[in-house]
C-alpha positions in Angstrom: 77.0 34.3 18.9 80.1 36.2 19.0 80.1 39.6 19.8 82.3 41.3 17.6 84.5 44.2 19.4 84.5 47.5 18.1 87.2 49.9 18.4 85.4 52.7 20.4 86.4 52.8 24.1 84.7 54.3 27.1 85.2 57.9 27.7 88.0 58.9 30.4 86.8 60.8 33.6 87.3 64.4 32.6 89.7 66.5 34.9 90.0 69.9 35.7 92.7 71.1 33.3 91.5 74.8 33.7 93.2 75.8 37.3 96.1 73.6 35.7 95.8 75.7 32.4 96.6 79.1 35.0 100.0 80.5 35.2 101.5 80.4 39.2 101.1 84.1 39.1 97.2 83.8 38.3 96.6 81.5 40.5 98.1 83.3 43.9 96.2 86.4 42.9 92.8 84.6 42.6 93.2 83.2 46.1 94.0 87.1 46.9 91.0 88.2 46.1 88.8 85.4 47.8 90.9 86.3 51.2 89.8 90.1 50.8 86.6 89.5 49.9 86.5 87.5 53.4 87.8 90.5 55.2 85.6 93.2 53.4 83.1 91.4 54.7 83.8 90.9 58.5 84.4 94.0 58.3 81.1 95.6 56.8 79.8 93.1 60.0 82.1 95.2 62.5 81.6 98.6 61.5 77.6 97.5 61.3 78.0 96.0 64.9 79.8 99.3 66.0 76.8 101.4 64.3 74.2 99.8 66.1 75.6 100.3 69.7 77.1 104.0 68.6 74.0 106.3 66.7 76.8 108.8 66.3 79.5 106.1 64.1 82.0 106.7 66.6 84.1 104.0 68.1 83.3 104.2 71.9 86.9 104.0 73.9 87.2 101.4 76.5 86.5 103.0 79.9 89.4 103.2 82.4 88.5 101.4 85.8 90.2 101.8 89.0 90.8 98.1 90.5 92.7 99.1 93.4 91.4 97.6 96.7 89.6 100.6 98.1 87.6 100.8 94.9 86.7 97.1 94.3 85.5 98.1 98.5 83.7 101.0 97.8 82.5 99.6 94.5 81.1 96.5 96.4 79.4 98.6 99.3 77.6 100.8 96.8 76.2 98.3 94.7 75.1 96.5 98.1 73.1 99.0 98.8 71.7 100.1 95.5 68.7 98.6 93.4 69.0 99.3 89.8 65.9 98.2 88.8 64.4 101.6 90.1 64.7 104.5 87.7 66.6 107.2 89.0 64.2 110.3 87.6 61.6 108.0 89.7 62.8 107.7 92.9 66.3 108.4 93.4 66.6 107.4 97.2 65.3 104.2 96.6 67.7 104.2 93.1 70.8 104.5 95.3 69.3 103.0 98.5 66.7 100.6 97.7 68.7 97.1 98.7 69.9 98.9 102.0 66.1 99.2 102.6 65.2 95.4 102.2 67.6 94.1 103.4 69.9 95.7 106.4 69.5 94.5 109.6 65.2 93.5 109.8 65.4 93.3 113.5 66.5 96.6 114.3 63.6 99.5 114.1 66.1 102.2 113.6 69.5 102.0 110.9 71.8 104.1 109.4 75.6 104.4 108.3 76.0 106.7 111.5 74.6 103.6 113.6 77.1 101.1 111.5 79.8 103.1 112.0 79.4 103.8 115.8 79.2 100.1 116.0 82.6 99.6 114.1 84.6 102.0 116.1 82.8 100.5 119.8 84.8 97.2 117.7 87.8 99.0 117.5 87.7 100.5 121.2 87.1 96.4 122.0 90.8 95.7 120.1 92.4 98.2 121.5 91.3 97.6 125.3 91.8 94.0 125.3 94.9 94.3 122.9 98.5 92.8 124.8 101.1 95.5 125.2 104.1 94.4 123.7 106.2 97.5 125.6 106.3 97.3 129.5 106.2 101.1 129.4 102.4 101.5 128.9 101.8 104.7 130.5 100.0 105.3 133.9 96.7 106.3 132.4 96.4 103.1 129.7 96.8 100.6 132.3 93.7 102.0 134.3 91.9 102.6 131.2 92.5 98.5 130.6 91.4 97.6 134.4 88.7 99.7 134.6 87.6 97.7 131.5 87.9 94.2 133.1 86.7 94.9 136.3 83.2 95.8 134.7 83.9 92.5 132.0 83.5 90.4 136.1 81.5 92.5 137.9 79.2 90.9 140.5 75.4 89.8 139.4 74.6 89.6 143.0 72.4 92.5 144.1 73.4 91.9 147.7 77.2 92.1 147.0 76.0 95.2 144.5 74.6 97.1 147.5 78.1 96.1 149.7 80.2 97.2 147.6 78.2 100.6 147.0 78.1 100.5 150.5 81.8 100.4 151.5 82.6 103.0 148.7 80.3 105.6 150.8 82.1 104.4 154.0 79.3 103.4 155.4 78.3 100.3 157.7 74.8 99.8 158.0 71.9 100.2 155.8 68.9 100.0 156.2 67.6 101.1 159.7 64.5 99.6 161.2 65.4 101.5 164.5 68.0 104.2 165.8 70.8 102.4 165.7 72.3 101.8 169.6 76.3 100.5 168.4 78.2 103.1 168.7 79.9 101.5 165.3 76.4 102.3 163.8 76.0 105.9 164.9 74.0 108.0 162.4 75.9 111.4 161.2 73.1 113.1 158.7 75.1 115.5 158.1 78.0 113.6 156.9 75.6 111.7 154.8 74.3 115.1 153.3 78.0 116.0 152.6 78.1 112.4 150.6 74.9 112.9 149.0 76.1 116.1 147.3 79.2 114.3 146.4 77.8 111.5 143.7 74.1 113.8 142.9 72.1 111.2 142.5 68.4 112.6 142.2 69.1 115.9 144.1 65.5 115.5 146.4 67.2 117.2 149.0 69.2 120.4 147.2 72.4 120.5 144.2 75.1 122.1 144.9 76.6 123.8 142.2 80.3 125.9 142.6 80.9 129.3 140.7 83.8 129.9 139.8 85.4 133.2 138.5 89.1 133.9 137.0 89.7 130.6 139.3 88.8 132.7 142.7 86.2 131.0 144.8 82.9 133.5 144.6 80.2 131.0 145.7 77.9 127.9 145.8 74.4 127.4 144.0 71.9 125.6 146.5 69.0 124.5 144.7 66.5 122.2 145.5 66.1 119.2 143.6 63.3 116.6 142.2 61.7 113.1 143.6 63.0 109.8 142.6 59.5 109.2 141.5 57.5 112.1 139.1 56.3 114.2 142.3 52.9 114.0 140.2 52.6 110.1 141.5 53.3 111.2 144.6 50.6 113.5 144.9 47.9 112.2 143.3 45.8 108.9 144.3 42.9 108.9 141.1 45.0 108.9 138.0 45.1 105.5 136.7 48.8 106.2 135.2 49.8 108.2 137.8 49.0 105.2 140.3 50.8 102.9 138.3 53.7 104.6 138.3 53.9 105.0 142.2 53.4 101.2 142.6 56.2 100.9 140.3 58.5 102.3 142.4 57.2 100.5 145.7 58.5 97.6 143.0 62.0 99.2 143.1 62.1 99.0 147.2 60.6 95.3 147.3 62.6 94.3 144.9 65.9 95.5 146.7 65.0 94.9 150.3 63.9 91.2 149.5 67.4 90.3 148.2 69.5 91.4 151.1 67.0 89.5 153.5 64.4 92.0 155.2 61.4 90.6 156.4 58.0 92.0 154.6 56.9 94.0 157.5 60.5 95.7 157.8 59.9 95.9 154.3 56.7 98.1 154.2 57.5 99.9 157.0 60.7 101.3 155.4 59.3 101.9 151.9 56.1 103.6 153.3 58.5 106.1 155.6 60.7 106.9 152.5 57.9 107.7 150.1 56.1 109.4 153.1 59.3 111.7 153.8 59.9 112.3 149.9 56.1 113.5 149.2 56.5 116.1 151.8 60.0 117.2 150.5 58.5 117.5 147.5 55.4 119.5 148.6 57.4 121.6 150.4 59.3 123.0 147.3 55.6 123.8 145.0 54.8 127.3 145.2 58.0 128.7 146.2 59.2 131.7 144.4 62.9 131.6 142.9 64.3 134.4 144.7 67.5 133.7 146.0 70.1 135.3 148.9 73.4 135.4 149.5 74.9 134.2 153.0 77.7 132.7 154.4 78.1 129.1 155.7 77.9 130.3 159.2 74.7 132.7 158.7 73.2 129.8 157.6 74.2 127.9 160.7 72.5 130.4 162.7 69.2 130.9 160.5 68.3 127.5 160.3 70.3 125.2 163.0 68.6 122.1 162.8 70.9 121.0 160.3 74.6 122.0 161.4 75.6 123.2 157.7 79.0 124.1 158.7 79.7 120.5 159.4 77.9 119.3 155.9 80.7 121.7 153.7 83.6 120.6 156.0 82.5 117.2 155.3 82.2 118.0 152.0 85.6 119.6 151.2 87.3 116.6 153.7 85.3 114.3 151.4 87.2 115.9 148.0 90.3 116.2 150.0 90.4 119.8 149.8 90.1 120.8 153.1 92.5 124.1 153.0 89.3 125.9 150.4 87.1 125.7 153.4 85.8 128.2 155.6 82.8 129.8 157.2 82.8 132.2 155.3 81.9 131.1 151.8 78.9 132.8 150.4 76.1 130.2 149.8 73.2 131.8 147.1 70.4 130.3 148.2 66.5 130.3 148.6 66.0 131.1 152.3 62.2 130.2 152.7 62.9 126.9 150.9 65.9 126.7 153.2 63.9 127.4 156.4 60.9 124.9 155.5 63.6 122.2 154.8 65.2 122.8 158.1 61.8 122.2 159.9 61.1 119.4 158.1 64.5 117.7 159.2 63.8 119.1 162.8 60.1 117.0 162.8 61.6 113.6 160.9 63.2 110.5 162.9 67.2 110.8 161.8 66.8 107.6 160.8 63.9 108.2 158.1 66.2 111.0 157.0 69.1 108.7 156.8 67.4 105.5 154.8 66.1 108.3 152.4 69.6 109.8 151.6 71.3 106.5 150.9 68.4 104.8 149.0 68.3 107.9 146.8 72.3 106.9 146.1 71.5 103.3 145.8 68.9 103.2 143.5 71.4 105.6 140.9 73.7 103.0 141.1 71.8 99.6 141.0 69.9 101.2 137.8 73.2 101.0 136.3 74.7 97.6 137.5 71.7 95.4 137.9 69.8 94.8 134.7 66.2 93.5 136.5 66.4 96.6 138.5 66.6 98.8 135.3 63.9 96.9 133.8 61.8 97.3 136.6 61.9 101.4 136.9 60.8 101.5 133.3 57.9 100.3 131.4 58.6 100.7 127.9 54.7 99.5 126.9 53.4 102.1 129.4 56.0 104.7 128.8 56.5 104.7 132.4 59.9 105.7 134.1 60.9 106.8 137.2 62.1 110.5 137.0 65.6 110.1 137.5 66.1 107.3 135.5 66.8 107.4 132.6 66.4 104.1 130.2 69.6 102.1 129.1 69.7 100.0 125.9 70.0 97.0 126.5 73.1 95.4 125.0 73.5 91.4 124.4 77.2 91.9 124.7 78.8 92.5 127.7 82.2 94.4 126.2 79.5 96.8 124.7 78.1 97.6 127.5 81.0 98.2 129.6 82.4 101.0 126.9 79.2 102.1 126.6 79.4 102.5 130.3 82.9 104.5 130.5 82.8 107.7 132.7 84.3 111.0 131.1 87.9 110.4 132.4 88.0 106.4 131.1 86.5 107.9 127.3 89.3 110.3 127.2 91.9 107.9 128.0 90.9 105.2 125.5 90.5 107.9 123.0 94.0 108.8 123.0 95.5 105.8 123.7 93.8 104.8 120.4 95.4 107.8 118.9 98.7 106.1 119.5 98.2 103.2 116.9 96.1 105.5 114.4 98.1 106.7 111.5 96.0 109.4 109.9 98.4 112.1 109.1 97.5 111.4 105.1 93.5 111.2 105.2 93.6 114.8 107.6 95.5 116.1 105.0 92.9 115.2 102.0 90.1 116.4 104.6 91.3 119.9 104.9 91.8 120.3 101.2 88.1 119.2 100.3 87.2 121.8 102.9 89.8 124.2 101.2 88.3 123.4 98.1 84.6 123.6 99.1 85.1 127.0 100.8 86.7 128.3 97.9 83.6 127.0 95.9 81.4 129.0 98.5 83.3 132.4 97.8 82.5 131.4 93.3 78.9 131.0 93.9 78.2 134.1 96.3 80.3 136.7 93.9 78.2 135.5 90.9 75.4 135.8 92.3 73.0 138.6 90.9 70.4 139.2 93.2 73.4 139.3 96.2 74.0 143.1 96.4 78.1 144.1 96.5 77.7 145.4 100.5 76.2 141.7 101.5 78.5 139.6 98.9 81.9 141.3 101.1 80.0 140.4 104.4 79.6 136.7 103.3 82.8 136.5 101.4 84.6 137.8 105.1 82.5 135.2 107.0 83.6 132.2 104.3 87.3 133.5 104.7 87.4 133.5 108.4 86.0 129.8 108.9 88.6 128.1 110.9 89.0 123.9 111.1 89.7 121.5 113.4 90.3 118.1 111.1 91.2 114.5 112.4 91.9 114.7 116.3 93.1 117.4 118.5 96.8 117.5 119.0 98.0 114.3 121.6 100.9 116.3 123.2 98.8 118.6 124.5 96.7 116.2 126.1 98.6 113.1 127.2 100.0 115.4 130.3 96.3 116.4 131.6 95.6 112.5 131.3 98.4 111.7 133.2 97.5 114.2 135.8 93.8 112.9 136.4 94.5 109.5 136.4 97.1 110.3 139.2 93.9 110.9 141.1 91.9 108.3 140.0 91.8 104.8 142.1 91.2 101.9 140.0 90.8 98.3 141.6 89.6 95.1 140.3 85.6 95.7 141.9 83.6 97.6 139.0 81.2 99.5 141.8 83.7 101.1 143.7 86.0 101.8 140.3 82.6 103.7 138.9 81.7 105.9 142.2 85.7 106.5 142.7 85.8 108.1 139.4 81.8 109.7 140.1 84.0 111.5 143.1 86.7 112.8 140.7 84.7 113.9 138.4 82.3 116.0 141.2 85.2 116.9 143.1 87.0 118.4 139.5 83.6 119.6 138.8 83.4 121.4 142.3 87.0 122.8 142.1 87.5 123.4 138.1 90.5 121.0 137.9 92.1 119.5 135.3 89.2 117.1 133.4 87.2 120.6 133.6 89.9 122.4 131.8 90.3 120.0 129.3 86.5 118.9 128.8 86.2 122.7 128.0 89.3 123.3 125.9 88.2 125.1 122.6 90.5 122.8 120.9 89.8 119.9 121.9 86.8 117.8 120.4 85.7 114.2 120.5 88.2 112.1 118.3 86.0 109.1 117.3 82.5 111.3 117.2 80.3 110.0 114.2 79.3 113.8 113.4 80.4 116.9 111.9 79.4 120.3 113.3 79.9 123.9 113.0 80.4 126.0 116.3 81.3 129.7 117.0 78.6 131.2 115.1 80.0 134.5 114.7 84.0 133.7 113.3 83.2 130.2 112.4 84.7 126.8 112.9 83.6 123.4 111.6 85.2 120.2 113.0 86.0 117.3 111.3 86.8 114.9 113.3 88.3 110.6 112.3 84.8 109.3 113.6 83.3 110.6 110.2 86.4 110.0 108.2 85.3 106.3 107.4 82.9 105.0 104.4 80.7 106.2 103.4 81.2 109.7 104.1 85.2 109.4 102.8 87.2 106.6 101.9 91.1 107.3 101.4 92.1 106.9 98.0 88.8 106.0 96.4 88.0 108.2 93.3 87.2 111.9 94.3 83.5 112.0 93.3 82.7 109.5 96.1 84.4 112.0 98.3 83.3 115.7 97.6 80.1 113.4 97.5 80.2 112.2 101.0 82.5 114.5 103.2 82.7 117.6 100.6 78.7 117.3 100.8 79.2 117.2 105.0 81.2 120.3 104.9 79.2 122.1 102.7 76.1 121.8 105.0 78.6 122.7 108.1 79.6 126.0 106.2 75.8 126.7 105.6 75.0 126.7 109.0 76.6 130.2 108.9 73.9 131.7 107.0 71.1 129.6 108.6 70.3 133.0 111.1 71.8 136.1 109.0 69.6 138.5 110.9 71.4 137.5 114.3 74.7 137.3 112.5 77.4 139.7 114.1 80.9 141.3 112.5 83.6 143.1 114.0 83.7 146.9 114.5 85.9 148.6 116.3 86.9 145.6 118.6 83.3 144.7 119.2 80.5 143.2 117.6 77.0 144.5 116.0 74.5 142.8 114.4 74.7 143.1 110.4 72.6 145.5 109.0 71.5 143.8 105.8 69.9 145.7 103.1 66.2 145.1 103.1 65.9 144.1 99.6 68.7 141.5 100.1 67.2 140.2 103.4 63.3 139.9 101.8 64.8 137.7 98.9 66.8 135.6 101.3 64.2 134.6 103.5 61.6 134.8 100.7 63.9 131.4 99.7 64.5 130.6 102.9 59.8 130.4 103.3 59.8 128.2 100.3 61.8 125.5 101.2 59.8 126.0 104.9 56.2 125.5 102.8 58.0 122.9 100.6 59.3 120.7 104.2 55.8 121.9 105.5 54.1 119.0 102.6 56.3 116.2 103.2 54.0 113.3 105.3 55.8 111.3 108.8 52.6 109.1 109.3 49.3 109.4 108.1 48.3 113.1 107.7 51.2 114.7 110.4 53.8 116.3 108.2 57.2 117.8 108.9 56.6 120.8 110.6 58.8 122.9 108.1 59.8 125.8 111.1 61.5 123.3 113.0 63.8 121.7 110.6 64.5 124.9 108.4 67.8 125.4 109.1 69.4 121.9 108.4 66.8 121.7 105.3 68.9 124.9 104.2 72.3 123.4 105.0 71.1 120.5 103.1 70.3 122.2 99.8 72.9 124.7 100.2 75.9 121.8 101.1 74.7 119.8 98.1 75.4 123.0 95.3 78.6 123.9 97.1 79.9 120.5 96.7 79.1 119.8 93.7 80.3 123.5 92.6 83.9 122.2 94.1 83.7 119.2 92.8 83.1 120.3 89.2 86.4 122.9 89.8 88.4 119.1 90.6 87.3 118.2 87.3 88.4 120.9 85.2 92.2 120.8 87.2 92.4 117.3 86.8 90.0 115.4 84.3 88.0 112.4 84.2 88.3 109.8 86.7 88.3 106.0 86.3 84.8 104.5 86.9 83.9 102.1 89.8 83.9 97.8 88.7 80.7 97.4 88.0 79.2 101.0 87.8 78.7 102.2 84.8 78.4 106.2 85.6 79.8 109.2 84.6 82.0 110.8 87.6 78.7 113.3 87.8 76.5 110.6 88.4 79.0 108.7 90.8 79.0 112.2 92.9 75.0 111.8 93.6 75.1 108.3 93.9 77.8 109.0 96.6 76.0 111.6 98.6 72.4 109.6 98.6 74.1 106.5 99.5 75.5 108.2 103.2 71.9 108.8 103.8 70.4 105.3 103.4 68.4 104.8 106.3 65.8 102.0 107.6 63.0 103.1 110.1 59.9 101.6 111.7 57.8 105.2 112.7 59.4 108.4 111.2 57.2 110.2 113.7 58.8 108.7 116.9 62.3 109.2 115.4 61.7 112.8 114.1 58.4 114.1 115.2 60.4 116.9 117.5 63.8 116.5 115.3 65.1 119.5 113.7 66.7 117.2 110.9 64.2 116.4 108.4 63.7 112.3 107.8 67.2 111.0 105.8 65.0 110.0 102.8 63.9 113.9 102.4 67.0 115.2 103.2 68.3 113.3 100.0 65.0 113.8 97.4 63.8 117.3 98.3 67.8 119.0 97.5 68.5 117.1 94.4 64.5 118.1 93.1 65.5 121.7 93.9 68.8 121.5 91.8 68.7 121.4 87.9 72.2 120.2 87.7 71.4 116.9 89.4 68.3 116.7 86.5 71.2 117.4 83.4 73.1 114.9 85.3 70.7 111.9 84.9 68.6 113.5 82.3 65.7 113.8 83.7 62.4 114.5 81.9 60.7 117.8 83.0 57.9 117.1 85.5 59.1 114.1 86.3 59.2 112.8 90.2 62.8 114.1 90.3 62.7 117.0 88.2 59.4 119.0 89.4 58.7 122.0 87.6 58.3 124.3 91.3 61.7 124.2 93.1 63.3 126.1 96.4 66.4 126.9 95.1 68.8 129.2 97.9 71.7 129.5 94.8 70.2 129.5 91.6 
């Protein structure tokens, strides 16, 4: 069967003739509106966004950030040291100084920046002693400086070739005696020994000589009698356990010696056993004698007490120091005549040559302390706290070059100091330095005059003392130094043997001593002050003067060109405790009247209130535990506790005065602080400090412990509270506070 077609067909597929139906105009504005309802809506998302991190709708401007290379340092050494997971209302030491805490240095009992950055400028004296001198002009003085150096960098080991050399820098040719020696070449002269003795003072058993000196006119030497290698106590005394310890000890010292340049063991004991013998009856010889002294004349003393020929001792002496022409009979001598008189007897009634092995073992055992490093061990007994009297007990340094600086006499310090000078290019940081202290002072003056319960009589005396402070900043001036070097070092000998370098210069420096030459002057020039000293300090009590000098100038007390917070912070914060010191004692403090000086005469009521603050912050030290239930004792640490909490407000008074003059400063990478929070973040950060037993490091320290000295000022000041906003009652913000400025 056929189907039959019919004529309907299939329906087409139906296409979208509506967007075809729309004009070109319709069309571009429809896809208008889809575009800006896109945007309206990103949009609503950003300003949403924006709300959530901003409470107050406003769009929070990018913060400016200093990325120079000082401040990615600085910004690097803070964070270092700083553990963020601390809350700073909690515990804001361990807020800023947590990390340094964990994790600086676990072998060492004792750390601080003041430690690092002695360590970092020893580094730097390292450079510049061992650095090649491109010039063949070095000056006199730098060259000996340099030689002195390497001679200790090869000194001998050998305690035999030790004892030689010390040996042939006394000029002597035999030591020790068994028996008066018969070779005319071996003679025995006690009294040039004597002479010799007084020259390098080693424990003084016999007497110290000390020169007076007056408008540089000779008026007379000090004769005193001295102290026993050995506490006189272990001398004496045959039942205290300790006490018998500490003589055996030093019977040690003499084995230890007289073994190593080949004495037999009876020599051994027989020499040791005269020496202690002879030094317990010096030393009984001195107890109850009264302290009167006389005044003769070298050859009154010759005739009072002849067994010693004392006129030969002094020209020895004076021969000795090469200053013959200052010597004559008739140089007054102050001096205790009974002691004097019993010491003569007791020389009359000992064999010359007891006397003479007693002398030069005295001498020997000051200078094999210092070059042998067994021998130091063995005269002290760190377990025991044992050591023998004159001793005193040397760090021991794993690094030669350390030791050796460490080792520099006065002369050799100077002279690397300012040859340092040479290559040190400061002029710029100096000049910063003086204006924080500029700055700071003038932020002293502000908070005085406002003031209230300072009366107008005491406000003019503290405004005159804050206006007269003088500064010394960076380094004393070179010019006026380089010429004194050159002089002393024209005096000094300097070979390649390290023994005979240190006991040449030990004779300079007595014979300058003796005399008041040139390294006296200049050691006691007002002006001059230790270049690379790790300290700051306020001297002259009455007009003032604080000294700054590069040593502190170095992170994290100042770092040049880093944002000014970190540095009213750390050196502003210095200063301001230095200028405190000048109010620590206002009942001794003196002013000018009528070309002299009198004691202020406070007002009563202005005095009570002062040291009513100044007893709260004594009661509030008083509280503060060292170990276990022994506290600070508040008296002794009062006036750096004061210089503490007053430094801190004067800072941050002149820091605060920087910030009105010149605005906001860029923030730190990585820390995300206001510029007031940056400023106590700074300051806490130069106290980070890592210690075994606060008792043995400050149980008789007037400095309170570094972790009070940064909690107990910023409790006691409400700014640092606004700063970090700081509940009320909160560890950081107590509700009782010692405040010297509020």
């Amino acid at each position: 069967m056929e189907i039959e077609k019919s004529g309907a067909e299939f329906p087409a597929k139906k296409k979208c003739t509506s967007w075809h139906r729309r004009s070109k105009l319709e069309r571009c504005f429809f896809i208008v509106c889809i575009v800006l309802i896109i945007v309206f809506i990103i949009t609503i998302a950003l300003i949403t966004g924006l709300h959530n991190k901003n409470s107050n709708n406003e769009v929070i401007p990018k913060e400016e950030i200093c990325l120079t290379p000082i401040c990615k340092q600085e910004a690097g050494r803070i964070l270092q040291n700083m553990d963020t997971s601390v809350n700073p209302c909690d515990d804001f030491y361990k807020f800023t100084c947590g990390s340094y805490l964990k994790y600086r240095d676990i072998y060492s009992d004792w750390i601080d920046p003041d430690t690092e950055l002695r360590g970092h400028i020893k580094y730097l004296q390292k450079e510049a002693l061992e650095r090649l001198e491109e010039s063949t002009k070095t000056l006199n003085y730098i060259e000996k400086v340099k030689k002195f150096y390497k001679s200790c960098l090869k000194k001998s080991t050998s305690v035999k070739q030790i004892l030689v050399d010390i040996l042939d820098a006394l000029q002597i040719s035999g030591w020790p005696f068994t028996e008066y020696p018969r070779d005319k070449h071996l003679s025995i002269n006690i009294e040039e020994v004597l002479a010799k003795y007084m020259i390098y003072k080693p424990t003084g058993i016999f007497f110290q000589s000390t020169s007076y000196i007056q408008n540089d006119t000779w008026q007379s030497i000090y004769m005193n009698m001295g102290y026993a290698a050995v506490y006189t106590e272990a001398l004496f005394n045959d039942t205290d356990e300790y006490l018998v310890q500490l003589k055996e000890r030093y019977k040690s010292l003499f084995r230890y010696v007289f073994i190593r340049i080949g004495l037999d063991p009876t020599d051994i004991n027989e020499i040791m056993n005269e020496i202690i013998d002879f030094e317990t009856r010096l030393a009984k010889m001195s107890e109850n004698v009264s302290y009167n002294t006389t005044m003769v004349t070298i050859s009154n003393l010759d005739s009072v007490c002849n067994q010693i020929k004392w006129s030969d001792v002094f020209k020895f002496l004076f021969e000795y120091m090469d200053h013959v022409q200052n010597y004559n009979n008739a140089i007054q001598l102050e001096v205790n005549l009974e002691l004097m008189m019993s010491f003569c007897k007791l020389f009359e009634n000992t064999k010359p040559r007891i006397i003479y092995n007693t002398v030069i073992w005295n001498i020997v055992i000051k200078y094999l302390h210092e070059f042998d490093f067994i021998f130091r061990e063995l005269s002290f007994d760190e377990k025991r706290g044992m050591a023998i009297n004159i001793l005193t007990p040397k760090s021991y340094e794993r690094q030669k070059w350390r030791e050796c600086i460490g080792d520099f006499r006065m002369p050799f310090r100077f002279g690397l100091e300012y040859y340092m000078l040479e290559y040190t290019q400061a002029a710029e940081e100096i000049k910063e330095v003086e204006s924080y202290i500029k700055e700071v002072l003038k932020a002293t003056e502000e908070i005085i005059l406002e003031k209230k319960w300072i009366d107008d009589y005491s406000k003019d005396i503290l405004i005159s003392k804050v206006k007269n402070v003088k500064y010394h900043v960076g380094h004393t001036n070179s010019s006026l130094i380089i010429p004194m070097l050159t002089e002393i070092f024209s005096k000094i000998k300097v070979t390649d043997n390290h023994v005979k370098n240190t006991m040449e210069t030990d004779k300079y420096e007595s014979t300058d001593n003796f005399f008041e030459g040139t390294l006296t002057k200049l050691n006691s020039k007002r002006e001059r002050f230790d270049t690379y000293k790790v300290n700051a300090y306020y001297s002259d009590q009455n007009s003032g003067l604080i000294t700054v000098p590069l040593g502190i100038m170095q992170p994290p007390y100042f770092a040049y060109g880093a944002p000014r917070y970190l540095n009213y912070g750390g050196i502003g914060g210095t200063i301001g405790h230095e200028i405190s010191h000048g109010f620590g004692e206002l009942e001794q403090m003196k002013v000018k009247s009528g070309g002299n000086e009198k004691v202020v005469d406070w007002p009563k009521k202005f005095l009570n209130e002062f040291n009513e603050r100044k007893n709260c912050l004594i009661k509030q030290y008083s509280k503060l535990p060292l170990e276990g239930n022994i506290t600070i004792e508040g008296r002794n640490t009062i006036y750096d506790d004061l210089a503490d909490n007053s430094g801190m407000v004067i800072a941050y008074r002149a820091y605060k005065r920087y910030l009105q003059q010149h605005g906001k400063e860029p923030n730190l990478p990585g820390l995300d602080y206001t510029n007031e929070q940056m400023f106590f973040i700074g300051s806490a950060q130069e106290k980070c400090e890592k210690v075994q037993s606060l008792f043995e490091v400050y149980g008789r320290d007037t400095h309170s412990p570094n972790k009070y000295r940064t909690l107990v000022p910023l409790m006691n000041f409400k700014e640092f509270s606004k700063v970090f906003n700081c509940p009320s009652n909160s560890e950081m913000n107590p509700e009782q506070k010692c405040e010297i400025w509020d």
